[in-house]
N, C-alpha and C positions, 0 to 999 in steps of 0.2 A: 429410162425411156421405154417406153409401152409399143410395141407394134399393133397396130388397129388393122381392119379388117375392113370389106365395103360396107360391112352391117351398120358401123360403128358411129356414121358418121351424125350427127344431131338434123334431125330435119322436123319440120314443123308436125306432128301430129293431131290428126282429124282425130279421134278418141282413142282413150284410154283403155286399150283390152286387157282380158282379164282371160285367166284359163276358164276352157269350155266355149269361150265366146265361138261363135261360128260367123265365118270370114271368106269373102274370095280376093281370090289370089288377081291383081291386077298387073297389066302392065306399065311401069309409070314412062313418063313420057321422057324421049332421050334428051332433050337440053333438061331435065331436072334432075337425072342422073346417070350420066353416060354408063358408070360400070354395073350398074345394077341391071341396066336397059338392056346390056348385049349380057350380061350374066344370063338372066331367066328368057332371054329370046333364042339364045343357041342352045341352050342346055336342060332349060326347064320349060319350054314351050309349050308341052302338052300337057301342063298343067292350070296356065294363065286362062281366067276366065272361071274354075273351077272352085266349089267350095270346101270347105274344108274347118277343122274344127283346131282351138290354140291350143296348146298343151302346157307353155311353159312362155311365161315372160322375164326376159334378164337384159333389163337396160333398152335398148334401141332393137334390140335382138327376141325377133317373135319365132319359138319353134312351133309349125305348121304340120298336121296331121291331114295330107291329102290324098285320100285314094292309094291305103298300107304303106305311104312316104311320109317317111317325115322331114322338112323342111325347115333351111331358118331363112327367116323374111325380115323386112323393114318394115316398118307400121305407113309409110306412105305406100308401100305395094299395097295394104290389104284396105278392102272395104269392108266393114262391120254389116252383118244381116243379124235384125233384129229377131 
């Protein structure tokens, strides 16, 4: 038995990031993911909205270089900037 994490859980991904990709930080909406929603609204809020560049992709789990933080995200939080 594996203990999971909010990161972990499978949700549809809009694309495929790759390290370096530059991303901002979205907030996703609270009926798509209630613990994610109140995660980065109480605690990472002054980052949402913000871009930022990926440093490292592992599975469902994006770590997020945002303004000297670094973060791990869900690929439905972030939006890809070309």
């Amino acid at each position: 038995m594996q203990q999971l994490s909010i990161f972990d859980c499978p949700l549809i991904e809009k694309h495929t990031f790759q390290i370096y990709d530059k991303v901002k930080l979205q907030l996703v909406d609270e009926s798509t993911n209630f613990e994610i929603y109140n995660y980065r609204k109480y605690y990472y809020d002054h980052f949402i909205g913000k871009m930022g560049t990926v440093l490292e992709v592992r599975g469902n789990t994006i770590m997020v270089q945002i303004s000297e933080e670094i973060i791990q995200c869900e690929a439905c939080e972030l939006e890809w900037i070309a």
